[in-house]
OpenMM code with the backbone's topology and positions (N, CA, C; nanometers):
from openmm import Vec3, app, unit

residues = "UNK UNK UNK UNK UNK UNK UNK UNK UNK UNK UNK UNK UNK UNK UNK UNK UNK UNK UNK UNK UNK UNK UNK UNK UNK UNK UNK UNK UNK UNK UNK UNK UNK UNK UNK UNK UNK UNK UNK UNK UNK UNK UNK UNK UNK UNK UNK UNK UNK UNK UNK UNK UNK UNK UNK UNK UNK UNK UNK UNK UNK UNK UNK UNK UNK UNK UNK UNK UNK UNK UNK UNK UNK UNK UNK UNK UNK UNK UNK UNK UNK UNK UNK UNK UNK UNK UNK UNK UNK UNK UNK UNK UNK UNK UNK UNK UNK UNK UNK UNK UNK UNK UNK UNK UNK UNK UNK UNK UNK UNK UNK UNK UNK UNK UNK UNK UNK".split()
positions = [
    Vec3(1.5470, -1.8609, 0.9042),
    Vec3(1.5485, -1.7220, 0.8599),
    Vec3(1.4155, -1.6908, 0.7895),
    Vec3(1.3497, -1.5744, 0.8222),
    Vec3(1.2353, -1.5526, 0.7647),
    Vec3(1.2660, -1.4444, 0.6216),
    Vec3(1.1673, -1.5101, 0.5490),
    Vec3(1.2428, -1.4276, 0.3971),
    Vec3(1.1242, -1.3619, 0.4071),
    Vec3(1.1231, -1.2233, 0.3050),
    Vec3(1.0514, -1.1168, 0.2401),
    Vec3(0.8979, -1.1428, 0.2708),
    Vec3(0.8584, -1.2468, 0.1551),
    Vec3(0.7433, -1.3025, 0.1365),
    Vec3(0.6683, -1.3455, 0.2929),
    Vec3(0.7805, -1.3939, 0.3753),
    Vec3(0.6918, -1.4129, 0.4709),
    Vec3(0.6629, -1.2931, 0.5781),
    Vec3(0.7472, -1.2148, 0.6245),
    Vec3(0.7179, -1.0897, 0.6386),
    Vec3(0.6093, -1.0296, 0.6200),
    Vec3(0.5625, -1.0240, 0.4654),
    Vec3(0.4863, -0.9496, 0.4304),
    Vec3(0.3655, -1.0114, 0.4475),
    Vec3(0.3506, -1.1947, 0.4310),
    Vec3(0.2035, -1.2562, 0.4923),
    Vec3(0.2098, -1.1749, 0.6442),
    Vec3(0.2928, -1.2274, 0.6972),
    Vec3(0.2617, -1.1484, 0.8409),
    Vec3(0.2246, -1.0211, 0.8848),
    Vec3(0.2516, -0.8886, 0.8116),
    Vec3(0.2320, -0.7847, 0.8616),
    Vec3(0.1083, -0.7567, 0.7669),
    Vec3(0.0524, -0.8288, 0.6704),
    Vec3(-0.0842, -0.8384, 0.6208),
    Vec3(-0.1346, -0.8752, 0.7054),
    Vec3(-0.0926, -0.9745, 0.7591),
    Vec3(-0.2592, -1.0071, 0.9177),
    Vec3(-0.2868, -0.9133, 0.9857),
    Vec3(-0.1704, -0.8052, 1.0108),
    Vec3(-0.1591, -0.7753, 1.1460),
    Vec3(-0.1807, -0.6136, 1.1269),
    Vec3(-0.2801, -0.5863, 0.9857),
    Vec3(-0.2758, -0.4350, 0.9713),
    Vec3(-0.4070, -0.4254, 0.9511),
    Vec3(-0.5311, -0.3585, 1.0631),
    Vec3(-0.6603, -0.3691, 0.9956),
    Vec3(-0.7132, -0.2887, 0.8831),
    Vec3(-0.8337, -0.3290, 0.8309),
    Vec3(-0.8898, -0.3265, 0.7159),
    Vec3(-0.9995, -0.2046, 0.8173),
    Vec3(-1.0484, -0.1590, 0.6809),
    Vec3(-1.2029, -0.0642, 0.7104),
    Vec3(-1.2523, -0.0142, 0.6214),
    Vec3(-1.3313, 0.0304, 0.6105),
    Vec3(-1.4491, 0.1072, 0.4950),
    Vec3(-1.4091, 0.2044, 0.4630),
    Vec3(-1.3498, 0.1934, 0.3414),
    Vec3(-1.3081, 0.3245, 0.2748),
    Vec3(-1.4596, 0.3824, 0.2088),
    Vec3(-1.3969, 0.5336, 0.2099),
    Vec3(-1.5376, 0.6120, 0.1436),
    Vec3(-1.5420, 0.5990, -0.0286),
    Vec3(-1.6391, 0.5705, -0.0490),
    Vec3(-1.6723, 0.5070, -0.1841),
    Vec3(-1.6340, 0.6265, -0.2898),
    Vec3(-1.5365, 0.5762, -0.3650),
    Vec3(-1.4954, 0.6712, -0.4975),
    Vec3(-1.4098, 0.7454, -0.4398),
    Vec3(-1.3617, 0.7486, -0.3471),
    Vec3(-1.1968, 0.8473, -0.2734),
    Vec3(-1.0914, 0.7622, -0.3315),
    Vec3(-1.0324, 0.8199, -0.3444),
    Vec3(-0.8356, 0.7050, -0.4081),
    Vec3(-0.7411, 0.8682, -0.3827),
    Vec3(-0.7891, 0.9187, -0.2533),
    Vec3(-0.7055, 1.0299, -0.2306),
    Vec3(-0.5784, 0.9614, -0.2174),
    Vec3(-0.5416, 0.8258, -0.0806),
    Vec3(-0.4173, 0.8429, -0.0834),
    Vec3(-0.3921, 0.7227, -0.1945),
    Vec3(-0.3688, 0.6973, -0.3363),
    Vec3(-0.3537, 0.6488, -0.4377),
    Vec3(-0.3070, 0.6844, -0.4991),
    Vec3(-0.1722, 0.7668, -0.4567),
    Vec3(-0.0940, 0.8444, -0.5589),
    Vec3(0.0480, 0.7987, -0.5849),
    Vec3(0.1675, 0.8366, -0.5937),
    Vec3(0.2635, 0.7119, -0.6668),
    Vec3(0.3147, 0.6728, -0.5037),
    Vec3(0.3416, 0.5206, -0.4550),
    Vec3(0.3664, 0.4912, -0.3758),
    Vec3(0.5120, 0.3894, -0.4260),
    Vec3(0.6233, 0.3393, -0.3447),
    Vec3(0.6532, 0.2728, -0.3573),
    Vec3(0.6981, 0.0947, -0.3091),
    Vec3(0.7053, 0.0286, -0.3189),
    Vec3(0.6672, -0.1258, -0.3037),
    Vec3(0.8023, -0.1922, -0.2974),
    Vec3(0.8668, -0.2907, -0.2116),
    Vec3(0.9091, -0.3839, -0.2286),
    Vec3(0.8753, -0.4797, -0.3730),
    Vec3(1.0400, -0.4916, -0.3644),
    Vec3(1.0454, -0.5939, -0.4885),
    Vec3(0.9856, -0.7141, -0.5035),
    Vec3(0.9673, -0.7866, -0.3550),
    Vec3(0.8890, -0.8781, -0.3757),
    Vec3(0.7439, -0.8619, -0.4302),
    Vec3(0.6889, -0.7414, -0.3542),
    Vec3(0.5119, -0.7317, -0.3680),
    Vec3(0.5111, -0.6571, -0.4910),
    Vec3(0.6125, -0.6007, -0.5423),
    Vec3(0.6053, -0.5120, -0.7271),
    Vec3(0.5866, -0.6672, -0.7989),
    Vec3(0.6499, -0.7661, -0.7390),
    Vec3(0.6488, -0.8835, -0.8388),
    Vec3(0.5151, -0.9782, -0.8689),
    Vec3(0.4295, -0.9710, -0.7378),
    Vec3(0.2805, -0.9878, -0.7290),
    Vec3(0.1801, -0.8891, -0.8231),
    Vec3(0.2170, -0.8045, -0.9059),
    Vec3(0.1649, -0.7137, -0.9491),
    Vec3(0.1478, -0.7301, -1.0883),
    Vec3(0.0389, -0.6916, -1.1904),
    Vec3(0.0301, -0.6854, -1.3227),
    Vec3(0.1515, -0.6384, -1.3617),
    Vec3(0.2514, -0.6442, -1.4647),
    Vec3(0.3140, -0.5493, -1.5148),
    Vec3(0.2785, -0.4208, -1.6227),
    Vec3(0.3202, -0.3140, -1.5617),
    Vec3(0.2637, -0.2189, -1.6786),
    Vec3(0.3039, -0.1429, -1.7286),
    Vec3(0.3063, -0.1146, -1.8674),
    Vec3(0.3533, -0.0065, -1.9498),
    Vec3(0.4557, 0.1070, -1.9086),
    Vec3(0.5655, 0.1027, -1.9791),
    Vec3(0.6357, 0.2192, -1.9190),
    Vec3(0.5262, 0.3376, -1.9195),
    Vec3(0.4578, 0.3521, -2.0702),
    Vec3(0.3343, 0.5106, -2.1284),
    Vec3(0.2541, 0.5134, -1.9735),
    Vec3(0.2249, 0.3605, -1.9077),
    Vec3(0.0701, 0.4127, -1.8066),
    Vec3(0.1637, 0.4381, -1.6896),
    Vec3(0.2742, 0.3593, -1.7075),
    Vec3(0.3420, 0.4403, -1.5725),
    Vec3(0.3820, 0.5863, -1.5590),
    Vec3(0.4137, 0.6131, -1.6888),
    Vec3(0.4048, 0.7861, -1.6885),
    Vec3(0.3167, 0.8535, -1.6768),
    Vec3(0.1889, 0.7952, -1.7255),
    Vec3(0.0981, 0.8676, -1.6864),
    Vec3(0.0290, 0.9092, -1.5535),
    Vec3(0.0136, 0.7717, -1.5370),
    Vec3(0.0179, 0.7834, -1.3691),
    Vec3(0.0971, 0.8820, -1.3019),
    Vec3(0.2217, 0.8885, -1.3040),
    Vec3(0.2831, 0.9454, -1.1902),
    Vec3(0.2887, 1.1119, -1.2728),
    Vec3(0.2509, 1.1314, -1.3882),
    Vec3(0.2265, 1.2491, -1.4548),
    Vec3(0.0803, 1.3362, -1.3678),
    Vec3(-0.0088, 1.1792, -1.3467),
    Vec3(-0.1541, 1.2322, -1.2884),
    Vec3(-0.0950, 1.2588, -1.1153),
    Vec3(0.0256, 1.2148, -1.0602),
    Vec3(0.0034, 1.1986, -0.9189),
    Vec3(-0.0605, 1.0642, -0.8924),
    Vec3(-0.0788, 0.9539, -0.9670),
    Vec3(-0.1630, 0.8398, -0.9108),
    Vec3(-0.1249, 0.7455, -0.8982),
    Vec3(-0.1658, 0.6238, -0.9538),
    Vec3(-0.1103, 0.4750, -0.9238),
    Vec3(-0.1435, 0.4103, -1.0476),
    Vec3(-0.0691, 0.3465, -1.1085),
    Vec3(-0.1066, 0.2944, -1.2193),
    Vec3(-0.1962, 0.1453, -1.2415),
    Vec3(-0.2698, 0.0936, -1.1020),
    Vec3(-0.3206, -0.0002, -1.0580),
    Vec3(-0.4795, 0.0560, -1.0364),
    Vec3(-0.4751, 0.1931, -1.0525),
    Vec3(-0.6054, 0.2823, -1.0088),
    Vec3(-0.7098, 0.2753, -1.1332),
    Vec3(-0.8067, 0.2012, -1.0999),
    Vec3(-0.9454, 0.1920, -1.2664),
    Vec3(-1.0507, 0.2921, -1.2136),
    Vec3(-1.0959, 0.3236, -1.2941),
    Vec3(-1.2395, 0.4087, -1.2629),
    Vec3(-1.3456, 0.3333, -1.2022),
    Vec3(-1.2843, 0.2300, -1.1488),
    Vec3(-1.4149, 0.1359, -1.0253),
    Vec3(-1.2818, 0.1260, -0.9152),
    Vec3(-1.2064, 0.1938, -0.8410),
    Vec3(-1.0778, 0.2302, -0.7739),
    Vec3(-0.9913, 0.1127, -0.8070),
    Vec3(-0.8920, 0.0342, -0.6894),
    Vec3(-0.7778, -0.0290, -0.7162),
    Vec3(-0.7992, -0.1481, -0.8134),
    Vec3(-0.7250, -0.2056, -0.8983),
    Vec3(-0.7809, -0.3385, -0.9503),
    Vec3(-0.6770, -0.4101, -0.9298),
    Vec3(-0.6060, -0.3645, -0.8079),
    Vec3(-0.5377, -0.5057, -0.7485),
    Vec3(-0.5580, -0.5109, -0.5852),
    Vec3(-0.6512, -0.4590, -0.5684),
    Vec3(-0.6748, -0.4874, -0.4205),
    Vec3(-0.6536, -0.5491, -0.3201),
    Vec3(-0.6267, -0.6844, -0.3712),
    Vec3(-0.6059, -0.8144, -0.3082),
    Vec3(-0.4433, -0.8092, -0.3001),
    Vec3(-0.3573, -0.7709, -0.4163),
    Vec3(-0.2595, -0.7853, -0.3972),
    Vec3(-0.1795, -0.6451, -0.3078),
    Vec3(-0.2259, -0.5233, -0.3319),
    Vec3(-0.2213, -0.3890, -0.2906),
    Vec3(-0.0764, -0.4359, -0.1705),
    Vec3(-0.0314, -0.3100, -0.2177),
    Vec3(0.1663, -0.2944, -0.0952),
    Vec3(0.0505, -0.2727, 0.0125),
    Vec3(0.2085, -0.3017, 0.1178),
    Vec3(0.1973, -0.2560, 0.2533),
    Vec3(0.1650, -0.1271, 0.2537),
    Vec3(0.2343, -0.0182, 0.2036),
    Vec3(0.2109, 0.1271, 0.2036),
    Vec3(0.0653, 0.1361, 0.1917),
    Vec3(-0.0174, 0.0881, 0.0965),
    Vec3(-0.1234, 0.1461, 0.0685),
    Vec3(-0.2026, 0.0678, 0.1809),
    Vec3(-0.1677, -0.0056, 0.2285),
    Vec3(-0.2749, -0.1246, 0.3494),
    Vec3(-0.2888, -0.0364, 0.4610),
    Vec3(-0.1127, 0.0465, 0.5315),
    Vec3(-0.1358, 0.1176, 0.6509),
    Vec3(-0.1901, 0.2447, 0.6043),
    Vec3(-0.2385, 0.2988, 0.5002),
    Vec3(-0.2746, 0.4354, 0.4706),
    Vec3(-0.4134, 0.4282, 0.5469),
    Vec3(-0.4267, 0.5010, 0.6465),
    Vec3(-0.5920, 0.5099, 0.7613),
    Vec3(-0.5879, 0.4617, 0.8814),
    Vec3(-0.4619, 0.3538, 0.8956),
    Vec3(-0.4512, 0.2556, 0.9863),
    Vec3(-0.3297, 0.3056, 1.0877),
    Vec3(-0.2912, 0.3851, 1.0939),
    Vec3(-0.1734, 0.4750, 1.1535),
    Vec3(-0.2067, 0.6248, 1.1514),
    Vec3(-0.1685, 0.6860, 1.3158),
    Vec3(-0.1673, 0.7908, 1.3247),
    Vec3(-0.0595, 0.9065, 1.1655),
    Vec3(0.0130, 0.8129, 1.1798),
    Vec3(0.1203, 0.9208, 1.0574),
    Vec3(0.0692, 0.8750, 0.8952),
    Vec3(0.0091, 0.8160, 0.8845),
    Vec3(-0.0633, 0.7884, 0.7889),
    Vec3(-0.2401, 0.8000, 0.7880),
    Vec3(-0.3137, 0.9429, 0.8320),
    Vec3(-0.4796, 0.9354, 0.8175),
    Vec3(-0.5243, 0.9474, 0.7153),
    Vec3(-0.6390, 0.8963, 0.7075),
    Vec3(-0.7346, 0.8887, 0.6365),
    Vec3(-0.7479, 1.0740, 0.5640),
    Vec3(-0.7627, 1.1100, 0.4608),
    Vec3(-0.8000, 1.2678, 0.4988),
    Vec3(-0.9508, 1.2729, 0.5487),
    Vec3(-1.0469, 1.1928, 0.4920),
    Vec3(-1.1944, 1.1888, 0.5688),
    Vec3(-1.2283, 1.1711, 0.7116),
    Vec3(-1.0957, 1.1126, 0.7658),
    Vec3(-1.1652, 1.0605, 0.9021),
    Vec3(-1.1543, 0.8767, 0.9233),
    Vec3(-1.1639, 0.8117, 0.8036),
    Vec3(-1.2035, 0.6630, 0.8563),
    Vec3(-1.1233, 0.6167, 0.8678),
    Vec3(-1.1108, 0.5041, 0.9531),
    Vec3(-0.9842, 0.4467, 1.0371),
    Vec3(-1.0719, 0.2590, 1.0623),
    Vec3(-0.9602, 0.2211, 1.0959),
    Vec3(-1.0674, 0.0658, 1.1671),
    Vec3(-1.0651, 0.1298, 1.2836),
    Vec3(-1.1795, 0.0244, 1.3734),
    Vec3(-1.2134, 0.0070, 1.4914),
    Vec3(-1.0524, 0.0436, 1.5803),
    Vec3(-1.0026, -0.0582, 1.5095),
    Vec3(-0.8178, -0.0465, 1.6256),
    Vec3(-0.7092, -0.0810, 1.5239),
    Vec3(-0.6752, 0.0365, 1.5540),
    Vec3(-0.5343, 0.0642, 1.4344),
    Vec3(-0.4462, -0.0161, 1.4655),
    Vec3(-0.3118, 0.0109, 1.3821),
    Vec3(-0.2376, -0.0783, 1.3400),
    Vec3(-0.1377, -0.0686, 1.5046),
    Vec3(-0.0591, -0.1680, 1.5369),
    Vec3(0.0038, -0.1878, 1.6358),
    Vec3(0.1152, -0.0970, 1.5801),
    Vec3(0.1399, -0.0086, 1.7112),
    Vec3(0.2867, 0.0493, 1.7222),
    Vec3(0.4049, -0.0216, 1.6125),
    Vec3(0.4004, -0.1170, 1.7256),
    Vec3(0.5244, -0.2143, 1.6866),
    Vec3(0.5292, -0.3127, 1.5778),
    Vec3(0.3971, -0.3434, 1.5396),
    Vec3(0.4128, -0.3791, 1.4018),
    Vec3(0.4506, -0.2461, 1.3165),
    Vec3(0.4010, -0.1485, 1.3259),
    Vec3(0.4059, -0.0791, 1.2647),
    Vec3(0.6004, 0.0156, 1.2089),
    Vec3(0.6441, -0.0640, 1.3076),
    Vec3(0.7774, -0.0083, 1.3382),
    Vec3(0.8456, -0.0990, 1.2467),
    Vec3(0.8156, -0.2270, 1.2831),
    Vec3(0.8434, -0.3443, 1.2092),
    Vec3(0.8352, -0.3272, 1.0318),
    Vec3(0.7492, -0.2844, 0.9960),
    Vec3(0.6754, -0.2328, 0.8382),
    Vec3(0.8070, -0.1515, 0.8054),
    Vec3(0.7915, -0.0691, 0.8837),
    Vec3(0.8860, 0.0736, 0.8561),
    Vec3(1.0494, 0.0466, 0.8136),
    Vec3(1.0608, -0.0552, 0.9383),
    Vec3(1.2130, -0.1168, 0.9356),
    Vec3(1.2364, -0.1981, 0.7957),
    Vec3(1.0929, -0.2920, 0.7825),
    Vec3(1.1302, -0.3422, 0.6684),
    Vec3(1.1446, -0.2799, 0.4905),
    Vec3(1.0298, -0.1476, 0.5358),
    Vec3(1.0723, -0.0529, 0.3980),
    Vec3(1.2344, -0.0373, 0.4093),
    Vec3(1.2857, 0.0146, 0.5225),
    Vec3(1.4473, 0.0934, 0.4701),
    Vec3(1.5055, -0.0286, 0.4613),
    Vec3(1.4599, -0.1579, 0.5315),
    Vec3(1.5922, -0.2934, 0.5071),
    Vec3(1.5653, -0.3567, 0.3707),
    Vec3(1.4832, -0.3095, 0.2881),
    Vec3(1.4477, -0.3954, 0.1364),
    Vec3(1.4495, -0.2719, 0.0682),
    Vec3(1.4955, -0.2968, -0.0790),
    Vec3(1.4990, -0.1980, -0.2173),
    Vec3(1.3515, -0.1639, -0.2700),
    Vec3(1.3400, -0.0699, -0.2395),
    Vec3(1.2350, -0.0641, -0.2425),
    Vec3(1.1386, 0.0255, -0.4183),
    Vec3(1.0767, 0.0064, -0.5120),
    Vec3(1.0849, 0.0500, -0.6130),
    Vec3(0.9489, 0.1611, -0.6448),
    Vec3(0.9026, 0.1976, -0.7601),
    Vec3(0.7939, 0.2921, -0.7836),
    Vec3(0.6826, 0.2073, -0.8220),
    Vec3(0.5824, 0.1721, -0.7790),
    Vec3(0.4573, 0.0741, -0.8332),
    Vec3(0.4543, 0.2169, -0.9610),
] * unit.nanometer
topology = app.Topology()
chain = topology.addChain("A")
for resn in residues:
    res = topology.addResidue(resn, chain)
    for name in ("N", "CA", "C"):
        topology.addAtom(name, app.Element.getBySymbol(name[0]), res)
């Protein structure tokens, strides 16, 4: 049986990366995360979590953009990388995310509890 964690190594391989435009964190606004990948995460303040979602943002967002990058949800990985998810600028990778992974992602948001980063 494949658990959570591995899931989520997997559909990390399988979602490309690209050049975001420097100083945009348009789509960086409150997203929400599996319990597993909320658990990979700094914990933070109930005050910055209000604030955040007071600003519309992410409470992971520094004035040099994400400062968890490395760990960053699925949500925020396919944001550019999917037609139903663009870029608002335009940038995309070379070759977006597979259909069917992408279906896969989706399935696994509604099959896991999913919470507010």
């Amino acid at each position: 049986m494949t658990t959570d964690s591995q899931k989520i190594r997997f559909f990390r391989r399988h979602i490309p990366s690209f050049a975001c435009l420097p100083g945009c964190h348009d789509c960086c606004g409150p997203v929400t995360t599996s319990s597993e990948e909320m658990a990979r995460l700094p914990v933070k303040s109930r005050a910055v979590h209000e604030a955040a979602l007071a600003d519309l943002s992410c409470p992971h967002l520094g004035d040099e953009g994400c400062r968890v990058y490395a760990e960053r949800p699925l949500i925020c990985r396919l944001f550019g990388t999917t037609p139903g998810l663009p870029c608002p600028h335009g940038r995309r990778p070379e070759v977006m995310t597979d259909r069917r992974i992408e279906q896969q992602i989706h399935h696994f948001f509604a099959a896991t509890r999913q919470v507010l980063v």
